[in-house]
gemmi code that builds the backbone of each chain (N, CA, C; Angstrom):
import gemmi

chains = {
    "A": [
        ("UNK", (151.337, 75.519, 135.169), (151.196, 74.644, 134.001), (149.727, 74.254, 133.846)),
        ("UNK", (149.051, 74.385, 132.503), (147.685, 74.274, 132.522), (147.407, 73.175, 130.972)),
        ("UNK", (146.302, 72.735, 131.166), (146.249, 71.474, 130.487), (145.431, 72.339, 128.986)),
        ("UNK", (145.481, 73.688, 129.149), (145.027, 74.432, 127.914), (145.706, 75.300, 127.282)),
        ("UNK", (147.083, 74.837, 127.156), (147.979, 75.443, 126.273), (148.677, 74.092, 125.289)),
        ("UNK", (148.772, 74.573, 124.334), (149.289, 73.646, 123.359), (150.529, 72.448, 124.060)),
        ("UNK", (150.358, 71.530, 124.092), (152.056, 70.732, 124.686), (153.169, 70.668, 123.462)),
        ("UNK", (154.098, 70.908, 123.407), (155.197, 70.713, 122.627), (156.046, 69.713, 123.244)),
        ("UNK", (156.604, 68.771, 122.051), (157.095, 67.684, 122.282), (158.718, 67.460, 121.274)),
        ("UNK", (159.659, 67.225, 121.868), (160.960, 67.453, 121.150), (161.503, 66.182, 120.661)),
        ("UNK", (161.514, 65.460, 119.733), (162.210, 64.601, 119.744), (163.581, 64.336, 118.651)),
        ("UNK", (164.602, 63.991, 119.286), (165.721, 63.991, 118.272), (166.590, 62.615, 118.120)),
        ("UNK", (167.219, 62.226, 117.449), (168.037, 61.143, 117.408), (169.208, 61.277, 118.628)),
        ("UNK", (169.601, 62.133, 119.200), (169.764, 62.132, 120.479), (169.369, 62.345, 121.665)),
        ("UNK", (169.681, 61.513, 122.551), (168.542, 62.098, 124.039), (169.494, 63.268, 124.696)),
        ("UNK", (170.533, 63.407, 124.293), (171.201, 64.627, 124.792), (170.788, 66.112, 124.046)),
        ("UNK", (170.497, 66.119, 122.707), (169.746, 67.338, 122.233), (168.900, 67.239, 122.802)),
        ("UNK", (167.875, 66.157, 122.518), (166.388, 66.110, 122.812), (165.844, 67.063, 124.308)),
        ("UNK", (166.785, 66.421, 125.211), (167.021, 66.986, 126.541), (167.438, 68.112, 126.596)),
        ("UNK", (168.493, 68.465, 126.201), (168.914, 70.054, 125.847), (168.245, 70.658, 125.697)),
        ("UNK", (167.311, 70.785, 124.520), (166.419, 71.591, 123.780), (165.387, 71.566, 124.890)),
        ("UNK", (164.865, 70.584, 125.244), (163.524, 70.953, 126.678), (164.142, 71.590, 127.758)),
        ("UNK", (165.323, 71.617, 128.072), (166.208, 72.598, 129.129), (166.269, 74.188, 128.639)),
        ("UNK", (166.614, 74.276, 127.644), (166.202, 75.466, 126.943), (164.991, 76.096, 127.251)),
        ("UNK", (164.135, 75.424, 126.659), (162.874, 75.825, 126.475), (162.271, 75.975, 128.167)),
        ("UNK", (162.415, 75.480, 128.747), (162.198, 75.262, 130.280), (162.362, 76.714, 131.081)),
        ("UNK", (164.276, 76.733, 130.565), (164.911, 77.886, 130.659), (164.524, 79.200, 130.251)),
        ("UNK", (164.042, 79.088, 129.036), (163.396, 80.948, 128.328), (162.182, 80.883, 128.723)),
        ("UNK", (161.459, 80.009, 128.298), (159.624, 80.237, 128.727), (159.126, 79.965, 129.763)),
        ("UNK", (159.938, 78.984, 131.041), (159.216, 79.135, 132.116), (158.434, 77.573, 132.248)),
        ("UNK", (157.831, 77.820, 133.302), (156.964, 76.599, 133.142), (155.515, 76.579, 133.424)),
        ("UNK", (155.045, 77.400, 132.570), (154.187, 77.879, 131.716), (153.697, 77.158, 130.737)),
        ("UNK", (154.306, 76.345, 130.021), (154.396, 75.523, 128.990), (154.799, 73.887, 129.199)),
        ("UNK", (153.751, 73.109, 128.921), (153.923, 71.664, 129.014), (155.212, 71.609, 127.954)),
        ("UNK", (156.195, 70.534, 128.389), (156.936, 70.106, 126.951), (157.625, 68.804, 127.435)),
        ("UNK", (157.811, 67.665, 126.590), (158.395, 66.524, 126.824), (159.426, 65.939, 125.913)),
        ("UNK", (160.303, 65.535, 125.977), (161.758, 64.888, 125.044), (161.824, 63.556, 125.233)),
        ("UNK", (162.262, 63.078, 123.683), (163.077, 62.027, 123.812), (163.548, 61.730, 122.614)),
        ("UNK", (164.337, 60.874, 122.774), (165.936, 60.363, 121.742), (166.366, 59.702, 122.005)),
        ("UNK", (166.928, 58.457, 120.989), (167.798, 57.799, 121.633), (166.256, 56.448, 120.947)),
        ("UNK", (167.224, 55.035, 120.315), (166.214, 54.067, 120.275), (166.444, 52.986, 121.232)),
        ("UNK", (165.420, 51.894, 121.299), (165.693, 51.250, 122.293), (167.158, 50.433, 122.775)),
        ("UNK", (168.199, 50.313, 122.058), (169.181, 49.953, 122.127), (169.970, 50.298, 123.055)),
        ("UNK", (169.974, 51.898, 123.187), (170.580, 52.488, 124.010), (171.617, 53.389, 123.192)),
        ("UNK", (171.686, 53.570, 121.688), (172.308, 54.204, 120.938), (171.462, 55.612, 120.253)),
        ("UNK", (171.862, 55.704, 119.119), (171.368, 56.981, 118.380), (170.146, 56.294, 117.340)),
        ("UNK", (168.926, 57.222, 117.710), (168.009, 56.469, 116.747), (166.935, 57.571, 117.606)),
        ("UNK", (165.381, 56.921, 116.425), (164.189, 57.262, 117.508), (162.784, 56.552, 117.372)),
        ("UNK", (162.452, 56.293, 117.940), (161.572, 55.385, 118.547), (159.845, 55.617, 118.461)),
        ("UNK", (158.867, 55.029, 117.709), (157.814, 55.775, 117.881), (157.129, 55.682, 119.459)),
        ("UNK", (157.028, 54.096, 119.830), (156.845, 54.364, 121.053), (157.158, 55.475, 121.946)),
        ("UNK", (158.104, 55.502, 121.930), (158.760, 56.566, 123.097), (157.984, 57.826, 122.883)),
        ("UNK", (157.987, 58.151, 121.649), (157.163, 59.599, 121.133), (155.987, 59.787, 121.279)),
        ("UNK", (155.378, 58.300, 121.403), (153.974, 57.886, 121.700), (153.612, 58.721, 123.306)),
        ("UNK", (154.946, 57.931, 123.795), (154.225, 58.469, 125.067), (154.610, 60.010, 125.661)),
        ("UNK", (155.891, 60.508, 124.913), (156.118, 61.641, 124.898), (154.914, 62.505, 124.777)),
        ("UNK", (153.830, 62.233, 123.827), (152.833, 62.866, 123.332), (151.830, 62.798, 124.112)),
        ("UNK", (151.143, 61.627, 124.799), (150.349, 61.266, 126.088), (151.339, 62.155, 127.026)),
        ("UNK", (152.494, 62.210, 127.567), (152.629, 63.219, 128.745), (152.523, 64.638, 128.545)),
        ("UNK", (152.613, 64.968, 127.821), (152.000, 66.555, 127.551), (150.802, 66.565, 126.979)),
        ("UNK", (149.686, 65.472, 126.920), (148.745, 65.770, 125.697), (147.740, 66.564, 126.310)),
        ("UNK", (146.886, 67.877, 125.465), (146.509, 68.879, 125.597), (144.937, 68.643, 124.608)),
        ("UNK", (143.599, 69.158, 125.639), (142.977, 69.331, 123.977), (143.314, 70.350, 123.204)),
        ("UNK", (143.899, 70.802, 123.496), (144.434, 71.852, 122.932), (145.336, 71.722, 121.602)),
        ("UNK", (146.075, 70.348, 121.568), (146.737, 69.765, 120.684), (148.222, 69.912, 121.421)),
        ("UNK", (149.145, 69.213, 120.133), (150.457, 68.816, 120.980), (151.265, 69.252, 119.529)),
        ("UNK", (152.527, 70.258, 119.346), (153.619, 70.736, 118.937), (154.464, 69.978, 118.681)),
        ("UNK", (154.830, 69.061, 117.461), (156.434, 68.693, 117.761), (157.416, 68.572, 117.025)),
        ("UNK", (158.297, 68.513, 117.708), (159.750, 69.283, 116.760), (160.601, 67.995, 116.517)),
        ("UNK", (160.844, 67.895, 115.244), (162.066, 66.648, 115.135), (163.110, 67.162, 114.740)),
        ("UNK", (164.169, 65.994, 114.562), (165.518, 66.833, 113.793), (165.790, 65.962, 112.419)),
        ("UNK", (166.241, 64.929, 112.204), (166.564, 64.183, 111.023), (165.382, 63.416, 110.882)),
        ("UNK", (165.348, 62.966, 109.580), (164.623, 62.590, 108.510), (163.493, 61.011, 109.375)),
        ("UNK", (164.205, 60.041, 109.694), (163.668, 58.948, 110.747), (162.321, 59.582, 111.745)),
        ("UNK", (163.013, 60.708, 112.350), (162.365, 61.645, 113.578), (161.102, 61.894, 112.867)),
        ("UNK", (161.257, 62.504, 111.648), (159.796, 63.049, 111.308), (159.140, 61.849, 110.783)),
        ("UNK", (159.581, 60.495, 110.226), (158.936, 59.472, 109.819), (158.270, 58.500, 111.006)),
        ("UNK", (158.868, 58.624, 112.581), (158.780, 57.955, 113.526), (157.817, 58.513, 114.631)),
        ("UNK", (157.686, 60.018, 114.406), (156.600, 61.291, 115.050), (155.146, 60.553, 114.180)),
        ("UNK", (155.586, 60.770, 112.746), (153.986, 60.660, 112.213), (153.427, 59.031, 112.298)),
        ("UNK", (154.123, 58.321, 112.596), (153.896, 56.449, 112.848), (153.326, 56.780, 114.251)),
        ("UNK", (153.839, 57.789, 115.621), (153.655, 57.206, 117.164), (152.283, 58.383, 116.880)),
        ("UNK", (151.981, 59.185, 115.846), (150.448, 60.299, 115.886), (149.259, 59.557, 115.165)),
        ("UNK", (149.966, 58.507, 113.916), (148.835, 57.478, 113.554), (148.611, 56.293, 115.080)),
        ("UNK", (149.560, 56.138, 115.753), (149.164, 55.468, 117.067), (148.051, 55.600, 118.265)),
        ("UNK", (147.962, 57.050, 117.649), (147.337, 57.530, 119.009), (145.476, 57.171, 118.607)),
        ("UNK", (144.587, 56.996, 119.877), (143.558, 56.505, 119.798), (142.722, 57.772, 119.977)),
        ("UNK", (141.168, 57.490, 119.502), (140.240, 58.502, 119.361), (140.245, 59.479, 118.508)),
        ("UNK", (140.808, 58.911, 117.457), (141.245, 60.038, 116.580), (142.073, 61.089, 117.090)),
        ("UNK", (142.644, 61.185, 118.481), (143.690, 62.415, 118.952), (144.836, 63.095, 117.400)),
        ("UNK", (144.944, 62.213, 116.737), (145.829, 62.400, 115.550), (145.899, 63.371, 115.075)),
        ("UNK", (144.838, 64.002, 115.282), (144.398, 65.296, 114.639), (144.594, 66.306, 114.714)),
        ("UNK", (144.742, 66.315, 115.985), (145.369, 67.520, 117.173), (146.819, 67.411, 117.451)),
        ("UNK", (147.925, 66.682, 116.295), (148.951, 66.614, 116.863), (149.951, 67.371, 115.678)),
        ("UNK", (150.946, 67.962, 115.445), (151.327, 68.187, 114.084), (152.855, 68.452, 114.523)),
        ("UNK", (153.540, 67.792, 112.978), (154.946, 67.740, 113.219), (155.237, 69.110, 112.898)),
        ("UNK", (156.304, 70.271, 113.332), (156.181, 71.518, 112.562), (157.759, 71.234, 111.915)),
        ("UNK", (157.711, 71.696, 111.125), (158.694, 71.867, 109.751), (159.700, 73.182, 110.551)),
        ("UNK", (160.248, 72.808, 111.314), (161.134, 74.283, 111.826), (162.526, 73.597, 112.342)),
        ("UNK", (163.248, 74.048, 112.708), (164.511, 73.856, 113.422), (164.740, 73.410, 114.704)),
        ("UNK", (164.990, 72.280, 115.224), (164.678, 71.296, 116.364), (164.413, 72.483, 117.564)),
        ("UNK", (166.028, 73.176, 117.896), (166.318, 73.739, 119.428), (165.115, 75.427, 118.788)),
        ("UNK", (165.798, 75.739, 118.242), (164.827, 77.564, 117.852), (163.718, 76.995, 117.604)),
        ("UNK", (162.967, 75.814, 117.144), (161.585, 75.846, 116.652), (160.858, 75.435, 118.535)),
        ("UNK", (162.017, 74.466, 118.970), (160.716, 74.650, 120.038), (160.917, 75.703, 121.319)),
        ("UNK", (161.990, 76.590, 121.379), (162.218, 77.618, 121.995), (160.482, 78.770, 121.579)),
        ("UNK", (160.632, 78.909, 120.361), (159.643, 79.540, 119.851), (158.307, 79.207, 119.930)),
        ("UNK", (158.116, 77.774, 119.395), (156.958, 77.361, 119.919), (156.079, 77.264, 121.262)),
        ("UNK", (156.914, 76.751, 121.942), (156.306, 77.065, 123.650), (156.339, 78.431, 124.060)),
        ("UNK", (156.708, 79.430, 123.401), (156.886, 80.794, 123.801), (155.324, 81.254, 123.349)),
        ("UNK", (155.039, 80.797, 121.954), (153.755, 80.926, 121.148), (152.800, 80.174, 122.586)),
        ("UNK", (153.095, 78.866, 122.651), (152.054, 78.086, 123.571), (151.708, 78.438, 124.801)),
        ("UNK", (152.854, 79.242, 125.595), (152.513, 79.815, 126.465), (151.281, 80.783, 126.727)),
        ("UNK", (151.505, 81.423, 125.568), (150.483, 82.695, 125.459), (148.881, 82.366, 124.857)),
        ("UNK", (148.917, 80.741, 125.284), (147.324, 80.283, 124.970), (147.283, 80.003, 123.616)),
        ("UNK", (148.006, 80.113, 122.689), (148.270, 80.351, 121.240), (147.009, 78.893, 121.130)),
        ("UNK", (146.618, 78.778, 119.771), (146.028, 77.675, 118.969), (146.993, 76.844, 118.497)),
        ("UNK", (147.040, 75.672, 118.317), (148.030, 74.792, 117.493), (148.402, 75.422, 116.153)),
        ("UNK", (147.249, 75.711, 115.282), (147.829, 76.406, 114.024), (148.712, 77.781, 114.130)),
        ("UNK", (148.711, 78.477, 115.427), (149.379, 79.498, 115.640), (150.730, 79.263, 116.238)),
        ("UNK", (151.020, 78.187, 117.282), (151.902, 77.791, 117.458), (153.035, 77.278, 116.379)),
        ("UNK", (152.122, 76.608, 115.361), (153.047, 75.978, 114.236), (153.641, 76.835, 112.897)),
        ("UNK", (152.770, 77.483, 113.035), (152.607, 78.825, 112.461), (153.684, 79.782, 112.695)),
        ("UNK", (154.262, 80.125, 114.428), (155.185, 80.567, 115.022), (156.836, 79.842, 114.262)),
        ("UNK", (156.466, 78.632, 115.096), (158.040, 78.109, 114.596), (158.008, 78.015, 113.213)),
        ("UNK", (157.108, 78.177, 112.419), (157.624, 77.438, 111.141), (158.180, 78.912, 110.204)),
        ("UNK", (157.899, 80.230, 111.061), (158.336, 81.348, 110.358), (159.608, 81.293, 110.897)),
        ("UNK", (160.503, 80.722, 111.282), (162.010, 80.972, 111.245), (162.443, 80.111, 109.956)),
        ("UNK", (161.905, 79.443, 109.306), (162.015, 78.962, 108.335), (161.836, 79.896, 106.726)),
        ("UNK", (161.790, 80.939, 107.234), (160.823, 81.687, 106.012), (162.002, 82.807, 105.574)),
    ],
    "B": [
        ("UNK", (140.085, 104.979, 119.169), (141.070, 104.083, 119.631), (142.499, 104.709, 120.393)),
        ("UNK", (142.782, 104.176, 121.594), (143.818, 104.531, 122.307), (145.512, 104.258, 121.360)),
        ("UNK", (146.331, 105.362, 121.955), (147.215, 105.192, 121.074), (148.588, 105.514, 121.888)),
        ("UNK", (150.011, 104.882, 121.775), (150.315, 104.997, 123.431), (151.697, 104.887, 122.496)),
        ("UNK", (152.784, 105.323, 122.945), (154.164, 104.867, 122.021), (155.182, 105.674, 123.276)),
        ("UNK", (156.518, 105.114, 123.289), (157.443, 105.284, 123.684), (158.871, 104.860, 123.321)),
        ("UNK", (160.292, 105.755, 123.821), (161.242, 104.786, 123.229), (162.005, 104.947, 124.538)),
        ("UNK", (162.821, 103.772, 124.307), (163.417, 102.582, 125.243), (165.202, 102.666, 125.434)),
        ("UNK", (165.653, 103.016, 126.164), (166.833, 102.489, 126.140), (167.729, 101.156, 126.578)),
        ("UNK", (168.060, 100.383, 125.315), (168.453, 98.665, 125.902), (169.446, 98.771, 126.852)),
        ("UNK", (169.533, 98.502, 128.548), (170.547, 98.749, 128.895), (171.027, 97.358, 129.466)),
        ("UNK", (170.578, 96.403, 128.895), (170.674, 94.898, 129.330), (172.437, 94.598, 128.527)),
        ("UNK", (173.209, 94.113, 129.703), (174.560, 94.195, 128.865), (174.381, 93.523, 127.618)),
        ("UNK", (173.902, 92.093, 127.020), (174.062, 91.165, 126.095), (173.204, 91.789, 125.299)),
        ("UNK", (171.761, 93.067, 125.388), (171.402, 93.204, 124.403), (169.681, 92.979, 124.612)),
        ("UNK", (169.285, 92.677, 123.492), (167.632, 91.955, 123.158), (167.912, 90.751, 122.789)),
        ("UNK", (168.683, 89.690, 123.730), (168.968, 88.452, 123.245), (168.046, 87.439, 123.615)),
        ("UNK", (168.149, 86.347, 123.573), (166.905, 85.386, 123.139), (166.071, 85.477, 124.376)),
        ("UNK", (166.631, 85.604, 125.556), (165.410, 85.230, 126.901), (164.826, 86.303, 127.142)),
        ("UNK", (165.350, 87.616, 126.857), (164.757, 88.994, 127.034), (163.418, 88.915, 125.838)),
        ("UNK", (163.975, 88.480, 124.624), (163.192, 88.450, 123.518), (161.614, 88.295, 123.979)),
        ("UNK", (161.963, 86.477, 124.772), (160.885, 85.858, 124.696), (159.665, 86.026, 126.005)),
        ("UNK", (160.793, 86.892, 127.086), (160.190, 87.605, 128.234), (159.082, 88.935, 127.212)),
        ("UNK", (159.922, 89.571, 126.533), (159.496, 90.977, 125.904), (157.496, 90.151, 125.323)),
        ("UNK", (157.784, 89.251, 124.530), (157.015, 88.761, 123.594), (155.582, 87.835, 124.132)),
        ("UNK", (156.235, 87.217, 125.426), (155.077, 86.944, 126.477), (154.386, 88.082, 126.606)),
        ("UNK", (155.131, 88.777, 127.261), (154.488, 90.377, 128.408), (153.174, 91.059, 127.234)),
        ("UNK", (153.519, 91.162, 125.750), (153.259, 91.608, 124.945), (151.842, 91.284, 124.297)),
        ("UNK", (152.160, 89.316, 124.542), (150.719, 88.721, 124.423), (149.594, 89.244, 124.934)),
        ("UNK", (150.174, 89.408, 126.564), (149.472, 89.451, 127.556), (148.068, 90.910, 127.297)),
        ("UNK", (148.634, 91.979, 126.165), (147.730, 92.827, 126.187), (146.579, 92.709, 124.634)),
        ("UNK", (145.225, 93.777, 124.765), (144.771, 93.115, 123.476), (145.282, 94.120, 122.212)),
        ("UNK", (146.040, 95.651, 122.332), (146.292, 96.371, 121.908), (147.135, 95.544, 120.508)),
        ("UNK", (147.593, 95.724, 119.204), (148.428, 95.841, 118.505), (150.042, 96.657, 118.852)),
        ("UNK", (150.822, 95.706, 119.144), (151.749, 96.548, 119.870), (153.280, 96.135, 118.411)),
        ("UNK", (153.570, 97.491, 117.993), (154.772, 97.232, 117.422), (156.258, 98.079, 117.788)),
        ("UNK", (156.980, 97.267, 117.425), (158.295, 97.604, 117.739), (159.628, 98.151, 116.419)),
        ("UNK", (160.343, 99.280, 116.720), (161.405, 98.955, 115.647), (162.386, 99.812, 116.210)),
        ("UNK", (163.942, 99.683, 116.003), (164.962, 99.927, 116.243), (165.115, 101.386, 115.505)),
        ("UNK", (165.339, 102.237, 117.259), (165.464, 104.140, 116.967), (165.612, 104.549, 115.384)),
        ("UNK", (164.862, 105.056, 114.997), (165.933, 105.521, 113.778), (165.383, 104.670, 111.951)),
        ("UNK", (164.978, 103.672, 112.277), (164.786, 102.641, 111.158), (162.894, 102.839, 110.928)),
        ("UNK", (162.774, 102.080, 109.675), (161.720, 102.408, 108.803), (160.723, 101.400, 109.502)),
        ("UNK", (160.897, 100.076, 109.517), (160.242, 99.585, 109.275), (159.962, 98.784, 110.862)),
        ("UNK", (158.111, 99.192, 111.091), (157.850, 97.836, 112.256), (157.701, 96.924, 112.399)),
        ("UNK", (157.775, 95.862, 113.819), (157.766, 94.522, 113.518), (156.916, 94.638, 114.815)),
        ("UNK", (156.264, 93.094, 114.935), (155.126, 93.063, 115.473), (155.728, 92.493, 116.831)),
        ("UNK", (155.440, 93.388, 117.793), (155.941, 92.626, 119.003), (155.397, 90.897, 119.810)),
        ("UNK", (154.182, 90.863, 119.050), (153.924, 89.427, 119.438), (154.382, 88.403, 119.012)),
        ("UNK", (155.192, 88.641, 117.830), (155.822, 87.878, 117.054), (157.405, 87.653, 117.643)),
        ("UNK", (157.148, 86.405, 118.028), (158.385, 85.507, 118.959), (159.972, 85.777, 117.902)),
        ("UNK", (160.125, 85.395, 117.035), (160.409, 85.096, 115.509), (160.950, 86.412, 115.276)),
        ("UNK", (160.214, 87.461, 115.109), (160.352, 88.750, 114.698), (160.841, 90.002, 115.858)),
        ("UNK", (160.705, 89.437, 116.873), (161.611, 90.097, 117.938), (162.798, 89.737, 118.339)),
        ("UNK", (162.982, 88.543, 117.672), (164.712, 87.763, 118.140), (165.460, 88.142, 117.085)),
        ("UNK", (165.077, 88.370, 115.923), (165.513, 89.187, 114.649), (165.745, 90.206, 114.932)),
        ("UNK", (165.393, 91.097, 115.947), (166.206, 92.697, 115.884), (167.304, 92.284, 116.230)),
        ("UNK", (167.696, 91.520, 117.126), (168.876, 91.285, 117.436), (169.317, 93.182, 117.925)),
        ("UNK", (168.900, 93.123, 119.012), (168.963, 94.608, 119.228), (170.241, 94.514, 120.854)),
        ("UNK", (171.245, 95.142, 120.025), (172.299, 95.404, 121.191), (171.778, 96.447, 122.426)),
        ("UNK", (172.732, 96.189, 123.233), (172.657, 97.123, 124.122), (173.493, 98.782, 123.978)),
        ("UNK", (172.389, 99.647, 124.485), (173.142, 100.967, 124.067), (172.383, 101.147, 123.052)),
        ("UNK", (171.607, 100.411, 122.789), (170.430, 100.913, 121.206), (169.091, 100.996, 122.006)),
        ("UNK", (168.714, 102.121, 121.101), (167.085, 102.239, 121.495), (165.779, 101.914, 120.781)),
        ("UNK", (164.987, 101.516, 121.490), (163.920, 100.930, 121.024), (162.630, 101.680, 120.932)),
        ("UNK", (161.738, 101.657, 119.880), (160.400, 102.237, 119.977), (159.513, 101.239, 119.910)),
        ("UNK", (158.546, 102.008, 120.952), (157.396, 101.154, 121.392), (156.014, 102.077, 120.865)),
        ("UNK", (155.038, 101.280, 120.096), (154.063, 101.706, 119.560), (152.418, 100.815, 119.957)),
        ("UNK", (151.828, 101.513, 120.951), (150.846, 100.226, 120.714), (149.290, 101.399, 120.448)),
        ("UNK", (148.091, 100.249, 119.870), (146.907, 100.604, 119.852), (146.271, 99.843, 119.998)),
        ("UNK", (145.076, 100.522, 120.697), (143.719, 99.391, 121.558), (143.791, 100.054, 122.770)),
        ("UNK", (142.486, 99.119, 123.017), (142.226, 99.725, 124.741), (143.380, 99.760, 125.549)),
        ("UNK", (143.930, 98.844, 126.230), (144.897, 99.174, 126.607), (146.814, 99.430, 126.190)),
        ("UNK", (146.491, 100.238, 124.997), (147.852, 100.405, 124.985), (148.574, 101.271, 125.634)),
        ("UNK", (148.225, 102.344, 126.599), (148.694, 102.977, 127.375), (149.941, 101.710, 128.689)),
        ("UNK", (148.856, 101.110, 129.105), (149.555, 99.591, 130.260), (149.847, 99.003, 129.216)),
        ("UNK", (149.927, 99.053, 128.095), (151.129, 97.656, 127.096), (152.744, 98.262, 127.467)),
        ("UNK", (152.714, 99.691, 126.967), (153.374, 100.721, 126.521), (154.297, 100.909, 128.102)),
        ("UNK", (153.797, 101.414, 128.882), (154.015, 101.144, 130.036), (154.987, 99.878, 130.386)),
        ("UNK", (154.332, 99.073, 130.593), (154.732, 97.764, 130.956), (155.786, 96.886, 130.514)),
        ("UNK", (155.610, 97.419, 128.860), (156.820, 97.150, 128.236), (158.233, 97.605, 128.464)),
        ("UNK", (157.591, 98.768, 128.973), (158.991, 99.751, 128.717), (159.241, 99.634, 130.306)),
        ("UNK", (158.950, 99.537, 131.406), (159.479, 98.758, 132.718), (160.518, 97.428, 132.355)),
        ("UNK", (159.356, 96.808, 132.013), (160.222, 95.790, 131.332), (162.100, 95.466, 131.122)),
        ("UNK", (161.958, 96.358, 130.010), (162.917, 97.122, 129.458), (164.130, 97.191, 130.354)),
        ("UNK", (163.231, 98.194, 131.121), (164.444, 99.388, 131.934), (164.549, 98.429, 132.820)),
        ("UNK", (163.743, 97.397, 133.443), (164.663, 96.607, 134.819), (165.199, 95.390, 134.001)),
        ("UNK", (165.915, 95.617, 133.046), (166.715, 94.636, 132.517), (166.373, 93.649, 132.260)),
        ("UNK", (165.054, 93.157, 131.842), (164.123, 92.038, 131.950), (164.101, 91.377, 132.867)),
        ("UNK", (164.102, 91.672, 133.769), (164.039, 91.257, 135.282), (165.238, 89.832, 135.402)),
        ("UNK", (166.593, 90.135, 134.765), (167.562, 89.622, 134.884), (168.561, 90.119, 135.727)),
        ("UNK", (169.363, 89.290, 136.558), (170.468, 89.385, 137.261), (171.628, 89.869, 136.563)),
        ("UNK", (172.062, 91.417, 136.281), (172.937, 91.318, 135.754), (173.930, 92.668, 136.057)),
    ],
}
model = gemmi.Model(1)
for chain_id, residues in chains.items():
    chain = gemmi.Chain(chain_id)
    for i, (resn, *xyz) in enumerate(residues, 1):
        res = gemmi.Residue()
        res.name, res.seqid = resn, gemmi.SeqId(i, " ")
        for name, pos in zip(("N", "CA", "C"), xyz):
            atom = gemmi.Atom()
            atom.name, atom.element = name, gemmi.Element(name[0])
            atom.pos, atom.b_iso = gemmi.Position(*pos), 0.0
            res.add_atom(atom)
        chain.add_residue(res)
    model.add_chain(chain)
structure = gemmi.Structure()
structure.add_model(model)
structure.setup_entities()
């Protein structure tokens, strides 16, 4: 695992996908590839949290930039609130990709593995969309 | 420019399914050649670096595969790939 491959970050309104999907990804690509999950809001129910994503994003963060995959509508509103969070301008280097939670980040860390660029990584998952 | 091609027989029981895919598509990175792929028989290639576009053959087992690469080393892409291949993607099966 090297701190110069893109990190991909999963987050879903459940911590049981969320988790799933990084088991997956764990599972096909190896660990080769930084990647971190979470789901689930502070309650202990179904929701998602920017904090949590916040730091989801600090544990894989890469200069390389950081990958991440949401699933419902909150997820992608609660990703781009915990990437305006982040300090030093890191924001920049972070991007939500428009793909399919479990196949986008199967794909993506497959891309990240191989040293890919963030725009190539996002680039990757977002062609199953196409 | 070097120019290197071979074809493949899938003998992986499930096929070219997703972990073989993404084994195939690593290995593939790994060279600087242009390496493409397409199912025995059919028109059109697809780019083996492309994660996306190799899980799309959706290529059974008992089907064969062509391997096409160019660049310096496409001889060891070509090669390597096609090991690959034949030890079942280095799956237990």
């Amino acid at each position: 695992m090297t701190a110069d491959t893109v990190g991909i970050v999963i987050v879903s309104h459940s911590p049981k996908v969320a988790e799933g999907a990084a088991d997956m990804v764990r599972a096909m690509v190896g660990d080769g590839v930084r990647v971190a999950c979470c789901g689930g809001n502070p309650a202990g129910g179904l929701g998602t949290d920017a904090a949590r994503i916040l730091a989801a994003i600090e544990e894989v963060w890469s200069p390389q930039g950081v990958a991440v995959l949401v699933d419902l509508g909150g997820a992608e509103m609660n990703a781009e609130m915990a990437i305006e969070m982040l300090d030093e301008g890191r924001g920049a280097q972070v991007r939500v990709c428009n793909a399919p939670i479990v196949e986008g980040a199967v794909v993506a860390a497959t891309e990240a593995s191989a040293g890919s660029s963030l725009d190539a990584v996002c680039a990757a998952a977002e062609e199953l969309c196409q | 420019m070097t120019a290197a091609s071979a074809t493949v027989l899938i003998t992986h029981p499930t096929g070219l399914h997703a972990r073989p895919a993404v084994k195939l598509t690593k290995l593939a990175k790994t060279f600087e050649a242009a390496i493409r792929l397409r199912p025995d028989g059919q028109e059109g290639w697809i780019d083996a670096k492309s994660i996306v576009k190799v899980m799309g053959l959706k290529l059974r087992s008992g089907s064969r595969l062509e391997l096409a690469a160019e660049g310096v080393d496409a001889p060891d892409a070509v090669a390597q790939l096609r090991a690959l291949v034949e030890r079942n993607f280095d799956e237990n099966v």
